[in-house]
N, C-alpha and C positions, 0 to 999 in steps of 0.2 A: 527518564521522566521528561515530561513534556511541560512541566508547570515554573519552567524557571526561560529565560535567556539563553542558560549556557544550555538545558536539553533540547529546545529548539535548533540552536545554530550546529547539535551533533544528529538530530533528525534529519535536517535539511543536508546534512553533509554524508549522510549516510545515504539517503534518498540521491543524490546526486550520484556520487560514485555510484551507485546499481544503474542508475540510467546512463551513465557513463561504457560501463561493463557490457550493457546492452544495448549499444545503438543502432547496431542492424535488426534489431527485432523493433524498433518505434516505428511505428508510419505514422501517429499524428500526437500533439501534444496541449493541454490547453491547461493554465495557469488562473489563481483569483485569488483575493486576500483578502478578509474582513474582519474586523477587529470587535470581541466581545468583550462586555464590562463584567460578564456571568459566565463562570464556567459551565453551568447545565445549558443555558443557552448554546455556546456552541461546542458541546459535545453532541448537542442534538442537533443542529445545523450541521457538523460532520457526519453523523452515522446516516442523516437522510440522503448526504451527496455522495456518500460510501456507498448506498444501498441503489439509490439512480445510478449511480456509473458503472457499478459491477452487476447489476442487470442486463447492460448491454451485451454481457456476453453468455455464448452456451456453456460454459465452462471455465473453471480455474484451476490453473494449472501451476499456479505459483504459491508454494508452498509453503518453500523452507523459510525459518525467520531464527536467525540466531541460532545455526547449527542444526537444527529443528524440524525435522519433515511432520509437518501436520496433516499430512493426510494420505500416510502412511497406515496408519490402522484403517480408512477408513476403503481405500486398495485394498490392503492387506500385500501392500507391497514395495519394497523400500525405493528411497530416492526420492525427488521430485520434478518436478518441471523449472519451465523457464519463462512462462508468459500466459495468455490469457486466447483462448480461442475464440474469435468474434464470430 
């Protein structure tokens, strides 16, 4: 959960260690932080810069989340990837 302190500082540290595990697949990285008094406010400021940035690519390829190949049914083939094909 993302609506507290401590699920923040375990996103962030979750988030880190993957970028950690993958650092020969980064070529570039860019950072921002803004602070909402509304949570719909910025879940919809998230989903728009979710939906701008993974635009940029022709495909996703990273899948699994918490054990989880999501898009294995949609293969119809197990396993997942590791990044995101620009």
């Amino acid at each position: 959960r993302t609506d507290s302190r401590v699920g923040i500082q375990n996103l962030t540290s979750q988030v880190a260690l993957e970028l950690l595990r993958r650092k020969s697949s980064i070529v570039s990285a860019s950072a921002s932080s803004k602070h909402f008094g509304d949570r719909t406010q910025a879940l919809r400021s998230f989903s728009q810069k979710a939906i701008q940035e993974r635009g940029k690519f022709e495909s996703e390829t990273a899948s699994n989340y918490g054990g989880v190949d999501y898009a294995a049914g949609a293969r119809g083939v197990a396993g997942g990837g590791s990044g995101a094909t620009p």
